[in-house]
VMD Tcl script that builds the backbone (N, CA, C; Angstrom):
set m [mol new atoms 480]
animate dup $m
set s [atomselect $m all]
$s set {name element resname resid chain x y z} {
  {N N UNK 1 A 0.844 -1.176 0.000}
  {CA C UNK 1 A 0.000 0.000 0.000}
  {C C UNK 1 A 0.883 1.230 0.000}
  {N N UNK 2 A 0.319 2.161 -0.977}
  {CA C UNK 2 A 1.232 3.726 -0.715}
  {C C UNK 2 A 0.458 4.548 0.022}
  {N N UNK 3 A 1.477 5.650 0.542}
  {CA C UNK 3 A 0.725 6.142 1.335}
  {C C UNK 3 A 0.904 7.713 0.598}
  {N N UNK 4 A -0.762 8.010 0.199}
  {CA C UNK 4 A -0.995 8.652 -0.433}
  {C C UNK 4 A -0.054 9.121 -1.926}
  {N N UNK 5 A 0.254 8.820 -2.583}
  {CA C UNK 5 A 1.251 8.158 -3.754}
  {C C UNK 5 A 2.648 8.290 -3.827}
  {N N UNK 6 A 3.045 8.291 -2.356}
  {CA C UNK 6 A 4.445 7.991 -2.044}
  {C C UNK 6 A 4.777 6.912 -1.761}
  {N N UNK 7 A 6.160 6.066 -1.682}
  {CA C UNK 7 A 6.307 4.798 -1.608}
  {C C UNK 7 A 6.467 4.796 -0.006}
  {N N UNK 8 A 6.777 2.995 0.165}
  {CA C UNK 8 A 6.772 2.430 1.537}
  {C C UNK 8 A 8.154 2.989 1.903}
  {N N UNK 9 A 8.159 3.224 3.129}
  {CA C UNK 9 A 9.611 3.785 3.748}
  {C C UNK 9 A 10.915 2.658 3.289}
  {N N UNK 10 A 10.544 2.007 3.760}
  {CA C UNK 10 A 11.699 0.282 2.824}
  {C C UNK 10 A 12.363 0.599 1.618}
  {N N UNK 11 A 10.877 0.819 0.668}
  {CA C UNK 11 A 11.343 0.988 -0.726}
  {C C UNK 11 A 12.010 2.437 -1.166}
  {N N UNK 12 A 11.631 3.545 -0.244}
  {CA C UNK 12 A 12.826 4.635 -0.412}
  {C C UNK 12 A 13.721 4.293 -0.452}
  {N N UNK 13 A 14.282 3.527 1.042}
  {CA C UNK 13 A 15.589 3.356 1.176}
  {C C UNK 13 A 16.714 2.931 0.787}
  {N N UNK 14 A 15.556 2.180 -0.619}
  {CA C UNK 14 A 16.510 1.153 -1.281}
  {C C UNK 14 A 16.767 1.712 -2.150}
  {N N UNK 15 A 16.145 2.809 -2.707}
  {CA C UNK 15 A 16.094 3.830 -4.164}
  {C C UNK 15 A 17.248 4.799 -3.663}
  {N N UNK 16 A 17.270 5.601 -2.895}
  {CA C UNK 16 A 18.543 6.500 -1.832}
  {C C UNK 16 A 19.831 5.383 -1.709}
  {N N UNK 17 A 19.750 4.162 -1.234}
  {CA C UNK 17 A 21.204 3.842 -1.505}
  {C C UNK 17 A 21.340 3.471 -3.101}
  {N N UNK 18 A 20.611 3.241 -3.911}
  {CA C UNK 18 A 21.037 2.931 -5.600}
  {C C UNK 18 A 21.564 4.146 -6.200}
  {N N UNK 19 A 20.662 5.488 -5.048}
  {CA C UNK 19 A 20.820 6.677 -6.228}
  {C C UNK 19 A 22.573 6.421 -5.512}
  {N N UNK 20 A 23.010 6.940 -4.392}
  {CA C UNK 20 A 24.200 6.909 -3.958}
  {C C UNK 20 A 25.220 6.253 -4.677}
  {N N UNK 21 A 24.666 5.328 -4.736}
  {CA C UNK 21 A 25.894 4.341 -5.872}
  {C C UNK 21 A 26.220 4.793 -7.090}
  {N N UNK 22 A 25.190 4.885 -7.769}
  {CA C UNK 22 A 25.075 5.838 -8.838}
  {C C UNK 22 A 25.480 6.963 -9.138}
  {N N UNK 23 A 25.555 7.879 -8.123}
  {CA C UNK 23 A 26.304 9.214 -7.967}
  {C C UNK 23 A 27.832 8.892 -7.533}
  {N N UNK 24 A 27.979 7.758 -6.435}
  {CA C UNK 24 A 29.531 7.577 -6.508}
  {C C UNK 24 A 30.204 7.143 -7.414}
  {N N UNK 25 A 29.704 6.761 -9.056}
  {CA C UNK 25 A 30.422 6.081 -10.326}
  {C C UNK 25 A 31.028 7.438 -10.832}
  {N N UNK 26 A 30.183 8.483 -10.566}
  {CA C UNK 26 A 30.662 9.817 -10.899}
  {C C UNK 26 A 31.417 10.613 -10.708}
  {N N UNK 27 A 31.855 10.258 -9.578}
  {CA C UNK 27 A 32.561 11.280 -8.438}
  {C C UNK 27 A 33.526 10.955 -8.845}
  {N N UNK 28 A 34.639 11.588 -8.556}
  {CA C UNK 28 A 36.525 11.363 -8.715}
  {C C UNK 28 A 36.387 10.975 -7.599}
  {N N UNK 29 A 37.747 10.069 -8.045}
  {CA C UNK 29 A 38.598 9.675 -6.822}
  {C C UNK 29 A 38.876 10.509 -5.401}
  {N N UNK 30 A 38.533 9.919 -4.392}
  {CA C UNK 30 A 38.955 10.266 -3.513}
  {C C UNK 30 A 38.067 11.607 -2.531}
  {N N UNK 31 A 36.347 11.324 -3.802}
  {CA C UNK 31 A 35.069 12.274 -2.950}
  {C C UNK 31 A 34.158 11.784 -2.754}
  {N N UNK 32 A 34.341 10.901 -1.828}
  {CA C UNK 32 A 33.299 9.943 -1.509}
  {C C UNK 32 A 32.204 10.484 -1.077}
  {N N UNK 33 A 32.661 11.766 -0.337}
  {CA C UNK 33 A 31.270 12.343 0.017}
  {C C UNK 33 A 31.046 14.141 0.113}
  {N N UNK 34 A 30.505 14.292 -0.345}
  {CA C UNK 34 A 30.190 15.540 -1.420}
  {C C UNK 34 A 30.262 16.523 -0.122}
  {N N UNK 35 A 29.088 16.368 0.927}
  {CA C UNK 35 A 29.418 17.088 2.633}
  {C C UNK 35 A 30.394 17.105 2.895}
  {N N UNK 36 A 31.255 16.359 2.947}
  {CA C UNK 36 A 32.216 16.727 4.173}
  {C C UNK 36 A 33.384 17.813 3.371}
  {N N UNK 37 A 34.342 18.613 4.659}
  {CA C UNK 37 A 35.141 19.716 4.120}
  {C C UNK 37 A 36.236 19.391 3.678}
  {N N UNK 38 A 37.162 19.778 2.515}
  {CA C UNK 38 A 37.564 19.943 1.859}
  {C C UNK 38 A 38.848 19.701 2.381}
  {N N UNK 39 A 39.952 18.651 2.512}
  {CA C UNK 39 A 40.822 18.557 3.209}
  {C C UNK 39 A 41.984 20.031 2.507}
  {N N UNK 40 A 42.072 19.815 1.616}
  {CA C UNK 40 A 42.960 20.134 0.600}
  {C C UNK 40 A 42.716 21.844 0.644}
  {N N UNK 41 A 41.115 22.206 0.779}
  {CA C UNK 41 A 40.663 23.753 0.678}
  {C C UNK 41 A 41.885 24.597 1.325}
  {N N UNK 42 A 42.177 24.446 2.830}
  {CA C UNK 42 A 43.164 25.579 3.254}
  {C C UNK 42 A 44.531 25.208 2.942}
  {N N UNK 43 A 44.663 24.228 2.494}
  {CA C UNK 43 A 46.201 24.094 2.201}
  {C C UNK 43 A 46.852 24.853 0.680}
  {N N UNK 44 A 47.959 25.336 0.969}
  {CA C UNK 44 A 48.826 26.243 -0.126}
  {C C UNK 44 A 48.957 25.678 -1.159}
  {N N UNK 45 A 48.956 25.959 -2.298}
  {CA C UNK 45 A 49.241 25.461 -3.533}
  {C C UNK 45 A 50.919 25.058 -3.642}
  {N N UNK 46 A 50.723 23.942 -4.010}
  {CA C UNK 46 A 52.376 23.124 -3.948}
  {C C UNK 46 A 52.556 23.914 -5.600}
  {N N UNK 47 A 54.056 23.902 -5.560}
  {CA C UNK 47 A 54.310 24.440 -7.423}
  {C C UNK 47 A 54.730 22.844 -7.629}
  {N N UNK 48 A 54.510 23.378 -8.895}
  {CA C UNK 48 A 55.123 21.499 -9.890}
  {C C UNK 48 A 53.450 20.568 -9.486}
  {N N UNK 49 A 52.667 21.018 -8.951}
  {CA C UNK 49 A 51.259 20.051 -9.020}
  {C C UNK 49 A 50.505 20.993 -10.346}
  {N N UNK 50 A 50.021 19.333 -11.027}
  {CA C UNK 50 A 48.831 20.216 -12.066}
  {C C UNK 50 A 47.877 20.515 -11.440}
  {N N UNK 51 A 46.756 21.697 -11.930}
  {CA C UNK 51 A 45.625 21.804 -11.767}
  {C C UNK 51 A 44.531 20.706 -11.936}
  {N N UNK 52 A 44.020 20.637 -11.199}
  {CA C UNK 52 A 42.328 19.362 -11.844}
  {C C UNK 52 A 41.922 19.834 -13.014}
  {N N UNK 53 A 41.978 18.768 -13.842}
  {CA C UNK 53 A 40.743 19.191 -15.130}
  {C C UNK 53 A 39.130 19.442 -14.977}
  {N N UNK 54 A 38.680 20.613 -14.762}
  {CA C UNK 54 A 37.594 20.805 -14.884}
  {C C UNK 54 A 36.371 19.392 -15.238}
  {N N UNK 55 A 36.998 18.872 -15.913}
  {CA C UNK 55 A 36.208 18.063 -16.937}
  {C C UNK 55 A 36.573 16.217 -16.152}
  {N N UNK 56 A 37.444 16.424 -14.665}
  {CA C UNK 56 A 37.870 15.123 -14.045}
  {C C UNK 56 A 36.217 14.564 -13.930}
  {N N UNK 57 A 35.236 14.723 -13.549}
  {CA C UNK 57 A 34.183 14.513 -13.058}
  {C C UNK 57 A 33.525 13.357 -13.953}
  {N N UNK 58 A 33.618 14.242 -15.036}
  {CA C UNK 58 A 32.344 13.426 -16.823}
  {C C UNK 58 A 33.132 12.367 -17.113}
  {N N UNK 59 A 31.849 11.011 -17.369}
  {CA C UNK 59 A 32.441 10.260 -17.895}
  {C C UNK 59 A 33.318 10.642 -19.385}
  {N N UNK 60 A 33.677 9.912 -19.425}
  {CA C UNK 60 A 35.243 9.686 -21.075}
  {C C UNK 60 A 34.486 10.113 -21.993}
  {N N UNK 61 A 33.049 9.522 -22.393}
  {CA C UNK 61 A 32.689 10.106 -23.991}
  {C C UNK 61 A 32.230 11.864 -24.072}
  {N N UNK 62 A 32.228 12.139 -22.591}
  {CA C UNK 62 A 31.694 13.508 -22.756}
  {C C UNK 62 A 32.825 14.439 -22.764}
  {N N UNK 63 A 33.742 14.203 -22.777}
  {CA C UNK 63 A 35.190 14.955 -22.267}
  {C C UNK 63 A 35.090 15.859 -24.482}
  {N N UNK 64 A 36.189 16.829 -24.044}
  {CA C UNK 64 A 36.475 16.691 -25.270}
  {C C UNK 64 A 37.638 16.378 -25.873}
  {N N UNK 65 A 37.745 15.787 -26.885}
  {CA C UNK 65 A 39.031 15.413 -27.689}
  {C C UNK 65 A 40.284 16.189 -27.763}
  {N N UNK 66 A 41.469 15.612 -27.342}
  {CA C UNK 66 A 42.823 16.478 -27.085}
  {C C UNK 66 A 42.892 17.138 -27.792}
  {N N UNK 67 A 43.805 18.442 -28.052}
  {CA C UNK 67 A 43.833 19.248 -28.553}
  {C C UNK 67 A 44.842 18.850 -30.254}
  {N N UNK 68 A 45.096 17.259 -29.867}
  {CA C UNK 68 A 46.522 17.227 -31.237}
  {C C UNK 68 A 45.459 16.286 -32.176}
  {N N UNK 69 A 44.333 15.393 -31.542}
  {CA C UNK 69 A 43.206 14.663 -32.774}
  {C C UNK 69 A 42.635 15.054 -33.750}
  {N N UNK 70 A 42.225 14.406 -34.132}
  {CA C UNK 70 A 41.956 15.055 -35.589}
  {C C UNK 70 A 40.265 15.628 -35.950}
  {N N UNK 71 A 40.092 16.976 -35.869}
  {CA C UNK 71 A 39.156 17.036 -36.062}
  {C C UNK 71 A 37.609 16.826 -37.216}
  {N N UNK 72 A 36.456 16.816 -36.455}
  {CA C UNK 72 A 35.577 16.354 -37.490}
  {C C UNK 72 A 35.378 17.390 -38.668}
  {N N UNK 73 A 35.936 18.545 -38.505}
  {CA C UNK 73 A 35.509 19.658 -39.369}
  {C C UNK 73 A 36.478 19.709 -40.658}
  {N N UNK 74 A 37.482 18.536 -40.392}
  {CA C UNK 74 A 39.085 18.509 -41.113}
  {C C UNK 74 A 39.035 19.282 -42.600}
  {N N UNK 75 A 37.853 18.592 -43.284}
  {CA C UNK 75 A 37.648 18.484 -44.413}
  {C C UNK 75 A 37.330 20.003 -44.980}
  {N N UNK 76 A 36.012 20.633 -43.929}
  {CA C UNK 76 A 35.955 22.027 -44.151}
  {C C UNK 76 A 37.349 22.985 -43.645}
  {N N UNK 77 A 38.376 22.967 -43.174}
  {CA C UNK 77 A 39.035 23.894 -42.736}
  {C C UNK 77 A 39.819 24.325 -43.958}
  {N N UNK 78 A 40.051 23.935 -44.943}
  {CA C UNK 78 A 40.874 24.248 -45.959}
  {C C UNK 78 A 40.361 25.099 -46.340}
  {N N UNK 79 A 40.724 26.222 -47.012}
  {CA C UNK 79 A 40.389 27.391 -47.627}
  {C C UNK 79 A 40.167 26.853 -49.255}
  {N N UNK 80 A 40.182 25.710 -49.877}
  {CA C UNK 80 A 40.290 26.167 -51.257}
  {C C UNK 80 A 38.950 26.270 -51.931}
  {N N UNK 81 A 37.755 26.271 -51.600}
  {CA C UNK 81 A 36.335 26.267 -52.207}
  {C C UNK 81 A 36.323 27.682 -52.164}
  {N N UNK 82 A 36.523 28.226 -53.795}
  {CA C UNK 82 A 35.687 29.699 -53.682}
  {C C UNK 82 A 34.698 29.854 -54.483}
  {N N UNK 83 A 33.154 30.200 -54.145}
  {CA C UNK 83 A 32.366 30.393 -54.864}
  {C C UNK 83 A 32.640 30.859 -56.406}
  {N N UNK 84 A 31.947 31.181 -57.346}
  {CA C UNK 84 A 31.695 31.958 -58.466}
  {C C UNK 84 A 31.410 33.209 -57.974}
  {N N UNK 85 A 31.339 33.950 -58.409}
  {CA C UNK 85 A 30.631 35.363 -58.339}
  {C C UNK 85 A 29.037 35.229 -58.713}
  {N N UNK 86 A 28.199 35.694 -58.564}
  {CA C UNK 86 A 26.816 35.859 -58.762}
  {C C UNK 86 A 26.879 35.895 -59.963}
  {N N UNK 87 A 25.977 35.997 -61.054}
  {CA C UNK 87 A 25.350 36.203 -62.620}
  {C C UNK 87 A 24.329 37.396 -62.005}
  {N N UNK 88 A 24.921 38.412 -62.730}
  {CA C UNK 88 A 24.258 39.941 -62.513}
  {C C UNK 88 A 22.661 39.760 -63.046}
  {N N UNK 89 A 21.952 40.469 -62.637}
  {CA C UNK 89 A 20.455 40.703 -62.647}
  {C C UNK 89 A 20.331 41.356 -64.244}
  {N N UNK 90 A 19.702 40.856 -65.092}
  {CA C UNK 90 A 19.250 41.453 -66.229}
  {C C UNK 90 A 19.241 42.772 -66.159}
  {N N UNK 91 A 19.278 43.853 -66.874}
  {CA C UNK 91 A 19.058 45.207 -66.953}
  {C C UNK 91 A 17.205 45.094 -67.911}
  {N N UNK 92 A 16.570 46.331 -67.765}
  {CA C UNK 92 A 15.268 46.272 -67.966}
  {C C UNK 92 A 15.085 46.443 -69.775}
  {N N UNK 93 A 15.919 46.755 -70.121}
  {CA C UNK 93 A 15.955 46.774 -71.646}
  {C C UNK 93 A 16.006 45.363 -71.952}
  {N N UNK 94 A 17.347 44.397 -71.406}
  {CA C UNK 94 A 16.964 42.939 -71.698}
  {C C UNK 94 A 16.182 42.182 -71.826}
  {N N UNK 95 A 15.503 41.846 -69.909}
  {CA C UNK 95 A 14.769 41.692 -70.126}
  {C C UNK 95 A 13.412 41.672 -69.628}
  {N N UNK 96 A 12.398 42.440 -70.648}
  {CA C UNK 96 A 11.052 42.816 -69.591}
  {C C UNK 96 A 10.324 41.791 -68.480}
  {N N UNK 97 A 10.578 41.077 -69.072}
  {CA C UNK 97 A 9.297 39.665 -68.851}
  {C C UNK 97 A 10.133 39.593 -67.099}
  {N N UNK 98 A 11.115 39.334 -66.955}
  {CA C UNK 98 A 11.957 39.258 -65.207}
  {C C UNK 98 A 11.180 40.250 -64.937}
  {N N UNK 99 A 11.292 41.637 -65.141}
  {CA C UNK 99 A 11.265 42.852 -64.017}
  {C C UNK 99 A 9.952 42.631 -63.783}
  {N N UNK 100 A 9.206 42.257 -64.981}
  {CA C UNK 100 A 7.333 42.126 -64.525}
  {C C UNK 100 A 6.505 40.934 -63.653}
  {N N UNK 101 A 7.589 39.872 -64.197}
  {CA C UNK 101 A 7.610 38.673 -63.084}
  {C C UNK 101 A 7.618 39.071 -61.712}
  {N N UNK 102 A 8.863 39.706 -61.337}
  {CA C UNK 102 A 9.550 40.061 -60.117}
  {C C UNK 102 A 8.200 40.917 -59.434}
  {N N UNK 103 A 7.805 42.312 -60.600}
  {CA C UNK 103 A 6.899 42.943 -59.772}
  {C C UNK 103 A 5.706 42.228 -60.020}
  {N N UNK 104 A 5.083 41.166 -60.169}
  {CA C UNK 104 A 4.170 40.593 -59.881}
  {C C UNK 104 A 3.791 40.118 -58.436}
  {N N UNK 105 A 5.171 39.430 -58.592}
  {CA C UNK 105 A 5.344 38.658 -57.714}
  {C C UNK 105 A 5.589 39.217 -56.340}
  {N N UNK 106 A 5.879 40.427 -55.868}
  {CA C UNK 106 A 6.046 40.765 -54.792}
  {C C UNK 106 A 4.455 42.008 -54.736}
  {N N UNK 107 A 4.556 42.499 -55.868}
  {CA C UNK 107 A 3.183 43.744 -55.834}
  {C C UNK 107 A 1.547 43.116 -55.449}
  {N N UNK 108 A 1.352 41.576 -55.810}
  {CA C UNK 108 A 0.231 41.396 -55.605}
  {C C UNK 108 A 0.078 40.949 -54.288}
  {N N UNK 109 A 0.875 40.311 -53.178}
  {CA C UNK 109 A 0.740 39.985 -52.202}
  {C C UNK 109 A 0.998 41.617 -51.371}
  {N N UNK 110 A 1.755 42.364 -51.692}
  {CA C UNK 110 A 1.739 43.447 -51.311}
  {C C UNK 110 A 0.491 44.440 -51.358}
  {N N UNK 111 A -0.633 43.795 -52.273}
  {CA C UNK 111 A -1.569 45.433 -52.512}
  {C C UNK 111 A -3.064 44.166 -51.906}
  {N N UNK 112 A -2.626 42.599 -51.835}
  {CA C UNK 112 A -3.966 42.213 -50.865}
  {C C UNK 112 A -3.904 42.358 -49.072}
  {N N UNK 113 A -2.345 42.425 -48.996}
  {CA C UNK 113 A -2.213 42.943 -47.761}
  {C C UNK 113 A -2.966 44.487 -47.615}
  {N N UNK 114 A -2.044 45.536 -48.287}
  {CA C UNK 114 A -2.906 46.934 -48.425}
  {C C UNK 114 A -4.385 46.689 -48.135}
  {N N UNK 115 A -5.361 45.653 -49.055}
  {CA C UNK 115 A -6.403 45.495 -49.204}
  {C C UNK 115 A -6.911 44.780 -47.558}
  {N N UNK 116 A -6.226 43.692 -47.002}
  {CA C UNK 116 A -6.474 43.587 -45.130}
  {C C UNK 116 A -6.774 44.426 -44.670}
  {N N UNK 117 A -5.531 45.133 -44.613}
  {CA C UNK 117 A -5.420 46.268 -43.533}
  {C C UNK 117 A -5.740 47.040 -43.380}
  {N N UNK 118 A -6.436 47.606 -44.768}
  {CA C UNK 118 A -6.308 49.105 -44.854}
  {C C UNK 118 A -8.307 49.562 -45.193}
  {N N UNK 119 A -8.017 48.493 -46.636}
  {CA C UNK 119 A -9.505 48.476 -47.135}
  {C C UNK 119 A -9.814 47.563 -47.324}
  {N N UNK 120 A -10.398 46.873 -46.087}
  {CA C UNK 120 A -11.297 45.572 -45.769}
  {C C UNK 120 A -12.359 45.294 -46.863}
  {N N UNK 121 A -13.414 46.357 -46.405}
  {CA C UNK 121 A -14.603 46.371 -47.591}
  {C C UNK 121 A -14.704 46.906 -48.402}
  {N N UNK 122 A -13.296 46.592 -49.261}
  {CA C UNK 122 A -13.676 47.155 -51.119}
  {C C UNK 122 A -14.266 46.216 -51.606}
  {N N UNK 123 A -14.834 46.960 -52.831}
  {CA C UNK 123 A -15.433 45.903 -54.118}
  {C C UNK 123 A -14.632 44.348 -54.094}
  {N N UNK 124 A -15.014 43.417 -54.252}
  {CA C UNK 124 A -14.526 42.137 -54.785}
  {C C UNK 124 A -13.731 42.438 -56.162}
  {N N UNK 125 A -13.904 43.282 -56.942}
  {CA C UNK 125 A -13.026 42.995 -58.333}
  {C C UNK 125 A -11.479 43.793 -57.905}
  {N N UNK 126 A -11.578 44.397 -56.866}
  {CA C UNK 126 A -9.947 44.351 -56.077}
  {C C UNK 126 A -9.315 43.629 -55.906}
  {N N UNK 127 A -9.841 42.965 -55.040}
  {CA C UNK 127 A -9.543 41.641 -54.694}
  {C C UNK 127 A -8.995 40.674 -55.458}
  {N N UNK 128 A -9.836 40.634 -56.034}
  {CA C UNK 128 A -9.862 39.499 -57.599}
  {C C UNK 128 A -8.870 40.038 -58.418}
  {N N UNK 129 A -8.817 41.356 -58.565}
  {CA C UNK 129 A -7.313 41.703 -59.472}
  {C C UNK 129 A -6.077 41.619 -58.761}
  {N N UNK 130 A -5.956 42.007 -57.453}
  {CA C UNK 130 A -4.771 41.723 -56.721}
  {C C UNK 130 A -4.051 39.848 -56.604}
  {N N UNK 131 A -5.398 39.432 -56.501}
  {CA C UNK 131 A -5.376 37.874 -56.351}
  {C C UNK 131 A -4.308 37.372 -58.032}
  {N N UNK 132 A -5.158 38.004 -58.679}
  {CA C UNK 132 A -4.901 37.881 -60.650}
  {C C UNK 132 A -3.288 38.466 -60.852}
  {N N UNK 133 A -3.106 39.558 -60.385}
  {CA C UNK 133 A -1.489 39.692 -60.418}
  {C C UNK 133 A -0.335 38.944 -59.795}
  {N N UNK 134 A -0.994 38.250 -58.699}
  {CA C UNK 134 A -0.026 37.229 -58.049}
  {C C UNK 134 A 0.119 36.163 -58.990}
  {N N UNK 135 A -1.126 35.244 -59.412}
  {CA C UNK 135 A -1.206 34.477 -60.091}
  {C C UNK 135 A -0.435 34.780 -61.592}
  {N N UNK 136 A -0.480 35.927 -62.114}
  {CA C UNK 136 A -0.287 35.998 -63.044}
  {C C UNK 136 A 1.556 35.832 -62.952}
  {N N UNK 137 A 1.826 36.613 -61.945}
  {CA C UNK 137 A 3.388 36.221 -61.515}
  {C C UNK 137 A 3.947 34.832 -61.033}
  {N N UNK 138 A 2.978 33.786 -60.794}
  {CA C UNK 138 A 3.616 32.780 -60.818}
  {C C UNK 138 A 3.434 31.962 -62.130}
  {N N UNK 139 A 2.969 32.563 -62.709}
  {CA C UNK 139 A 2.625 31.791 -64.432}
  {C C UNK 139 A 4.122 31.846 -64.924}
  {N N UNK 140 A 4.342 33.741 -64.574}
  {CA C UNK 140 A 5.333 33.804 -65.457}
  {C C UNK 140 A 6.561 32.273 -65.113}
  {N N UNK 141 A 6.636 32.364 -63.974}
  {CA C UNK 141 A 7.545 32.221 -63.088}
  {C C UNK 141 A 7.690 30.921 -63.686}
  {N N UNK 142 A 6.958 30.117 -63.746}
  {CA C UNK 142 A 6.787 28.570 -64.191}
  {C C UNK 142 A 6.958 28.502 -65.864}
  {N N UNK 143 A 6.951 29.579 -66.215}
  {CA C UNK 143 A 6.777 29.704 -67.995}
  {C C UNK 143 A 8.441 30.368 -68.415}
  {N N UNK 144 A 8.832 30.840 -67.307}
  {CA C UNK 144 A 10.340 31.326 -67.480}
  {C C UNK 144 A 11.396 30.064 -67.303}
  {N N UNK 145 A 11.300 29.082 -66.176}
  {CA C UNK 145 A 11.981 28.202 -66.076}
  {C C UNK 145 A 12.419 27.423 -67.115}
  {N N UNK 146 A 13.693 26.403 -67.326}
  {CA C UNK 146 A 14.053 26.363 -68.571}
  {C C UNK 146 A 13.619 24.786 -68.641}
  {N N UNK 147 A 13.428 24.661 -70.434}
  {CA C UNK 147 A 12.328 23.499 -70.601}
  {C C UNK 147 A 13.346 22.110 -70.408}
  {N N UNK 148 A 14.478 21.879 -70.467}
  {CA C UNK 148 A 15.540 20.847 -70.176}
  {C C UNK 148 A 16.513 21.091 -69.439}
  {N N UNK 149 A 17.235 20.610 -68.872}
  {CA C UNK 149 A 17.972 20.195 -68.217}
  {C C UNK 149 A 19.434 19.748 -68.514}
  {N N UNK 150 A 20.733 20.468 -68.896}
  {CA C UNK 150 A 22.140 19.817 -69.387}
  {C C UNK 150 A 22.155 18.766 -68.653}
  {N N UNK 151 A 22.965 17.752 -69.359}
  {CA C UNK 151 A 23.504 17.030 -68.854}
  {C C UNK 151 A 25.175 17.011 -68.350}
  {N N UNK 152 A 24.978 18.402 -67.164}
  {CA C UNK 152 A 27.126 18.085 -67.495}
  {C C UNK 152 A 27.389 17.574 -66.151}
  {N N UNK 153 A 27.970 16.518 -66.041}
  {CA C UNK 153 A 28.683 16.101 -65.194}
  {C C UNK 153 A 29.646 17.000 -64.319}
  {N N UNK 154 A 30.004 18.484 -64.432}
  {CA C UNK 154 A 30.303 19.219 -63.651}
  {C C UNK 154 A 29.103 19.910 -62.650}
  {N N UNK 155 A 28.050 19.778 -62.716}
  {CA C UNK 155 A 27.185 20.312 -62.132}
  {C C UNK 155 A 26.737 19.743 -61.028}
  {N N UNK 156 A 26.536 20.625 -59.423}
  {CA C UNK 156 A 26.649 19.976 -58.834}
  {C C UNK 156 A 25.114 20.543 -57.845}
  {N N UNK 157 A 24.170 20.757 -58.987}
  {CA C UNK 157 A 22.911 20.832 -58.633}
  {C C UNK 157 A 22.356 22.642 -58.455}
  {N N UNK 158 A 22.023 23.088 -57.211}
  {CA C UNK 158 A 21.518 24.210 -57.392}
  {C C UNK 158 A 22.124 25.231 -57.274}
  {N N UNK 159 A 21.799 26.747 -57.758}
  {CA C UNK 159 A 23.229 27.867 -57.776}
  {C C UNK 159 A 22.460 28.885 -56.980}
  {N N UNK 160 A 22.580 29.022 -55.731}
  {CA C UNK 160 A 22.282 29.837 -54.768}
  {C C UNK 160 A 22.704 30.733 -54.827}
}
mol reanalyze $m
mol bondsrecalc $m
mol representation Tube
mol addrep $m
């Protein structure tokens, strides 16, 4: 029986010495018990003793790797990957069909917002035209993309 949904005094006791054990796998050498004072606290620092490693406590896989191993990043540390330079933005004489894409594409979500916020209850054919310029900008958008695909084996997928 528990008493009120705590365990039997027995079965604490047995959980308090497991946790103990458990906490002493952790401990360094020579701290058996976390209370008591510090033999070592008032005594002078000897020269020629190392410092404790911060890190004496954690088990081995949590430590971190000496400073001479080889790291996981090895591969990125080399400097020799340098991008391309960007491919400059069409100029508007080139070509129209981008700049009208572009302002489609940002002007119609821009003027149904206007239309939220500003003028809730306009006419529906607002609406419907703001709606129509978005759409019409993702037409382009899908009608601009190119109809194949090279095949060059230097390519190494998308150009961000």
């Amino acid at each position: 029986m528990t008493l009120g949904g705590r365990e039997e005094p027995d079965n604490q006791t047995d959980i308090d010495r497991r946790f103990a054990e458990i906490v002493a796998q952790f401990e360094p050498a020579g701290q058996d018990d976390p209370d008591a004072p510090d033999a070592e606290a008032g005594a002078p620092d000897e020269p020629g003793m190392p410092e404790p490693s911060p890190l004496a406590g954690l088990p081995t896989q949590w430590r971190m790797p000496p400073s001479g191993a080889p790291s996981f990043l090895e591969d990125f540390e080399d400097d020799t990957f340098v991008p391309a330079p960007p491919q400059p933005l069409p100029s508007s004489d080139e070509d129209l069909g981008f700049w009208t894409m572009l302002g489609c594409l940002i002007g119609g979500p821009l003027w149904l917002l206007y239309l939220l916020f500003f003028d809730r209850y306009a006419q529906s054919l607002w609406w419907v035209l703001a709606c129509a310029v978005f759409v019409a900008g993702v037409v382009q958008l899908i009608m601009r993309s190119p109809k194949n695909r090279d095949d060059d084996p230097d390519d190494d997928g998308a150009v961000l």
